[in-house]
N, C-alpha and C positions, 0 to 999 in steps of 0.2 A: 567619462565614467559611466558604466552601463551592467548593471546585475546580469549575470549567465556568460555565456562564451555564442552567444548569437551572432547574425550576420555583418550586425554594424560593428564589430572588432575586427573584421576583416575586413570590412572598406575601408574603416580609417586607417590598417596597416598599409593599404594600396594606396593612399594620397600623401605618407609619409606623417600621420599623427597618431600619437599613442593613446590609447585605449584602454581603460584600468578597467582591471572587474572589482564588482561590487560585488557583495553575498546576496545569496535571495535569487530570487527571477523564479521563471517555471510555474506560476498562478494562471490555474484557466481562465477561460471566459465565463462568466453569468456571477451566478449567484455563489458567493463568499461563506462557507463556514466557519466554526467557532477555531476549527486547528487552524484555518489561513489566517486567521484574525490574529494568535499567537505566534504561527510563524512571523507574520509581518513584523510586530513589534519587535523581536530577535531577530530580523534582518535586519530593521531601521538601525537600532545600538549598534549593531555590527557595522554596519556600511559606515555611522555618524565618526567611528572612530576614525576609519580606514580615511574619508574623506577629506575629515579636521589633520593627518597628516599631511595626506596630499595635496592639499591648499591651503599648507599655513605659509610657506615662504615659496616664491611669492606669493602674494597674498591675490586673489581675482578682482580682477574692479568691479566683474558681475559675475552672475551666475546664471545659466540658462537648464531650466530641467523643464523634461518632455512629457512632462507626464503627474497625476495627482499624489503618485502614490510616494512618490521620492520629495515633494516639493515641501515637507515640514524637515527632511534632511537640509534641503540648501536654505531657508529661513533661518536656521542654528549656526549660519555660517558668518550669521551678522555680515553682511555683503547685500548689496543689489541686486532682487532677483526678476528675473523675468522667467513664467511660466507663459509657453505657449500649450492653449490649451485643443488638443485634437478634435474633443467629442463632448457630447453633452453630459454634462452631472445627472445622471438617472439613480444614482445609486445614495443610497441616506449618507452612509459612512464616508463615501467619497465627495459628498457636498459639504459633511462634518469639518473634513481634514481641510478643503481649501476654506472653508471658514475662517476658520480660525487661523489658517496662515495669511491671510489678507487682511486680518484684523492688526498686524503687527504695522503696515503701510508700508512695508519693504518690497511691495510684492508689486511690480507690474505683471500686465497680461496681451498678447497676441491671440486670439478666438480665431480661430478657424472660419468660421462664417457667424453671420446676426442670431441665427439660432442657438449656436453655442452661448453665444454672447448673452445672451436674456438670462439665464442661469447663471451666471455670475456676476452680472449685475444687480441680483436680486438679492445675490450675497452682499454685497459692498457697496453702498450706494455712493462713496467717494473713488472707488476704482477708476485707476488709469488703464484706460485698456483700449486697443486698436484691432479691427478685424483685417486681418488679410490672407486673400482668397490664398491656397497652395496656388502652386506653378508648377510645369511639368515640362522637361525635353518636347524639341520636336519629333515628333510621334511619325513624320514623314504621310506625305498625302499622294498616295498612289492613284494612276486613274483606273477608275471603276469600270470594269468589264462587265456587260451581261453575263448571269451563269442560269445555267440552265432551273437551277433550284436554288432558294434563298436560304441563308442559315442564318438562323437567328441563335442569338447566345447569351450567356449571361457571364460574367469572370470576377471571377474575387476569391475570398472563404466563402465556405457553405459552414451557413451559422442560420439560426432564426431568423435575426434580424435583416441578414440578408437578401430573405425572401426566398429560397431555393424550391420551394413544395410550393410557390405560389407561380412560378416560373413554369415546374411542371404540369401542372393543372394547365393554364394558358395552353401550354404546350399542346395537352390531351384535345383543350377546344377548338384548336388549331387543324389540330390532324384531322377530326372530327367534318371539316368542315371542305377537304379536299385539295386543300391545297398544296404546292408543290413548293415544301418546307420541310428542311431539317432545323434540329437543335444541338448545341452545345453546350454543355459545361466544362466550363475550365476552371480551376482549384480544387481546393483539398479543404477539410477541416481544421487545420493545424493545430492554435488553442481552444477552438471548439469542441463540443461534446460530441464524440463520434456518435453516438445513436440518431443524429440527427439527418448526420450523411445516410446512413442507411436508413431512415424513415424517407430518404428524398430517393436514394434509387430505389427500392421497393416501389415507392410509387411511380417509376417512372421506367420500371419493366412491361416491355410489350409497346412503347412507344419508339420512336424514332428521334430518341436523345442520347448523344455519345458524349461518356463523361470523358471526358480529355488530359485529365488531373492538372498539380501546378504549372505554372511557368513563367521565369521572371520576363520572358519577352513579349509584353502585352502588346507591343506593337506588333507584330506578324500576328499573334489573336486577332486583334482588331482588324487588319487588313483583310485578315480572312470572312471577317462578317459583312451580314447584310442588314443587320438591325440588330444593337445593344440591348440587350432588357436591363432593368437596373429597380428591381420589385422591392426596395429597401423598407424599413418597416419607420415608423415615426421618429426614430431616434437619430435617423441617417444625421451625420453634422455637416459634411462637404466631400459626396463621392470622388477621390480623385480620380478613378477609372469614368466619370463622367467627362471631365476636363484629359484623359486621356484621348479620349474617343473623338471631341470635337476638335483635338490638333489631328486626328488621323483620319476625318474624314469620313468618320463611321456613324449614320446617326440613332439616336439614343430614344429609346421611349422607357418612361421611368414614373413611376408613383408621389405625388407632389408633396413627398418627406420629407421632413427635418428642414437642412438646407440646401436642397437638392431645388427649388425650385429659386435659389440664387443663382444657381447656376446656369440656368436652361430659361429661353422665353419661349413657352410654348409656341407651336407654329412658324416659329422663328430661327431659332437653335436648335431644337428639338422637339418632342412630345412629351405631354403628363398625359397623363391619364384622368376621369373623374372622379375614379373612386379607387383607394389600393384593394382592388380586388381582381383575381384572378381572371373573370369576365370582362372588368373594364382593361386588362394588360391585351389578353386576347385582342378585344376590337379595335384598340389602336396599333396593335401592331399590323392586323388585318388593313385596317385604314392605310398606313406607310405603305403597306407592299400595294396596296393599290392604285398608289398615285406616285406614280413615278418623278415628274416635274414636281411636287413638294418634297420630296425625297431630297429632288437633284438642290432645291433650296436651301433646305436645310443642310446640307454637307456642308456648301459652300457659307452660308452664315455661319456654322458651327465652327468652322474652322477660320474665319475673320474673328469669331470672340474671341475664341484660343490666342488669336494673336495679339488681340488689343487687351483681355482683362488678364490671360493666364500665362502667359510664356515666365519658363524657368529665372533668365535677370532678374525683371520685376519683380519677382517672389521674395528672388537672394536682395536684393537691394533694399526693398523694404524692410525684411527681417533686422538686415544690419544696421538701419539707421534707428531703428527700434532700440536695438542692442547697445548700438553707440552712445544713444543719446540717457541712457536708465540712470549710469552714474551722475548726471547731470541733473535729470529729476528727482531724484533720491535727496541732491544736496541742495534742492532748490533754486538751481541756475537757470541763467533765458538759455534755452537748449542752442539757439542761435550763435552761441556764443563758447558752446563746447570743446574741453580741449581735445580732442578725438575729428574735428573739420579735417584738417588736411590730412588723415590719415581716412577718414573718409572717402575725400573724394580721388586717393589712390586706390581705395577700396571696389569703386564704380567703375573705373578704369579696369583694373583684375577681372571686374563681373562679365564686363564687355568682350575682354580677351578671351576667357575662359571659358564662354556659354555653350562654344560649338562642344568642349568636351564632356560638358555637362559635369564638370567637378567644382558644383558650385560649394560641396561641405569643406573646399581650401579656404574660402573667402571666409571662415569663423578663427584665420589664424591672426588675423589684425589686431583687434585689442586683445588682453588680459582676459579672456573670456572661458569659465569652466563650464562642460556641460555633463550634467545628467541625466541621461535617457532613462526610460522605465519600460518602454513598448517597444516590440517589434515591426519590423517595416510591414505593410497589411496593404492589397490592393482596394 
């Protein structure tokens, strides 16, 4: 169940699962006015009713919602719920709502990375809650040709917090400085405020930056680059185009946000920078392009992480044992002892077979499990 007619009602029609709409969706990014405030409450009743149809026979053993803003919908459903939580609570109202649905002790949690996770610990100081990193397809590791000029890029939304106008600045100090370097942008604004995109090409008229627009095939982006920027601002929670980039062999110099620096060991994996500023993005990407042999390091460490912390199984496997096991903790049982094992461990089996297609969203068709999305899929 998922508010709007978005993209995820069309994947789940391709893997053969249905897909109900909710009322509501369509809320931009940032800051919340007094109508979205009212819309929301006249989505929620609307959606509570729709849903209390949809999951009263059968009834769910759990319930899994993606998101803050639906997660006092599936709490009403008196069921098992498991929020996984994407990104960090920066916002009052949105730290209000998991409050208070946490306060009920129905509520497990999946954090995205330890940074998400501080913030809702702060909430609940008896919260059940487990981090696991996302996981992503192989990304494929082509081998690296000399080109004659390096392109450095950045991919995702162009939002604030993204860092887009810090990206071109760099950029300016870049060109600035002689070297034989293009740049990329690949995305769009989508839910973001368009005056923002255009604050970022104005400023990035007259340089040697081609905006590229969206594209869901981040892998041929990435193949195409020579070095990732990823300028996110403190809020980042766990860039997946960071864990893109080190299954594809592309390496990454990035600002030591949020949880972005769980994911990357400097010098190792990849680059941080000192400071998230424009000048310090500059010198370390100056730095990469200068040292080839650290470069050729980093590829090849970046993409051994990819394989031991992030690949797509372990991501699906965890989530599900998380899943399986919620009715279990809800009722107080040794989870060891769940009646959901052997449907489990055909569960891992499924994971195994199925990895190369990368359709790991079939493997949530094992138990009794309802899901409520609220966000759209975002690089």
């Amino acid at each position: 169940m998922a508010p709007g007619n978005g993209p995820l009602h069309a994947d789940m029609n391709k893997l053969g699962l249905r897909c109900r709409t909710l009322p509501g969706g369509g809320y931009g990014n940032g800051e919340k006015t007094l109508a979205d405030a009212v819309r929301y409450c006249l989505d929620l009743s609307a959606s509570a009713a729709r849903v209390y149809c949809l999951t009263r026979q059968p009834a769910p053993d759990v319930v899994y919602v993606n998101g803050p803003r639906l997660l006092p919908l599936a709490v009403l459903l008196n069921r098992p719920v498991v929020y996984h939580a994407h990104s960090r609570l920066n916002k009052s109202y949105a730290r209000f709502i998991v409050r208070k649905c946490l306060l009920t002790q129905r509520v497990d949690v999946i954090a995205t990375s330890a940074f998400v996770a501080q913030t809702l610990r702060a909430l609940s100081a008896s919260l059940r809650m487990k981090v696991i990193y996302p996981g992503v397809p192989d990304q494929g590791f082509p081998i690296h040709e000399g080109r004659s000029m390096s392109r450095i890029g950045i991919v995702g939304r162009i939002a604030p917090e993204k860092g887009h106008l810090d990206f071109v600045r760099a950029a300016a100090l870049l060109s600035d400085r002689r070297l034989d370097v293009e740049f990329a942008v690949f995305g769009s604004s989508m839910i973001s405020a368009k005056g923002y995109e255009e604050r970022v090409r104005t400023e990035a008229d007259g340089l040697p930056i081609r905006f590229m627009g969206w594209t869901n095939d981040v892998a041929s982006v990435l193949h195409k680059l020579d070095v990732l920027t990823v300028p996110s601002n403190a809020n980042e929670a766990a860039g997946r185009v960071v864990i893109e980039a080190l299954s594809a062999g592309t390496p990454v110099v990035a600002y030591p946000s949020g949880g972005i620096p769980e994911l990357i060991r400097h010098e190792q994996t990849g680059l941080l920078t000192r400071t998230p500023s424009p000048e310090s993005l500059a010198e370390v990407v100056q730095y990469l392009l200068m040292s080839p042999d650290l470069r050729e390091r980093i590829i090849r460490a970046g993409r051994s992480e990819w394989y031991m912390r992030f690949q797509l199984p372990a991501f699906q496997r965890d989530v599900c044992n998380f899943l399986e096991a919620a009715p279990t903790r809800e009722k107080g049982i040794d989870q060891s002892a769940g009646r959901f094992t052997p449907r489990l461990q055909s569960l891992e089996k499924t994971i195994a077979r199925e990895s190369r297609d990368h359709e790991g969203a079939r493997l949530l068709q094992g138990p009794s499990v309802s899901c409520v999305n609220d966000r759209s899929a975002k690089l």
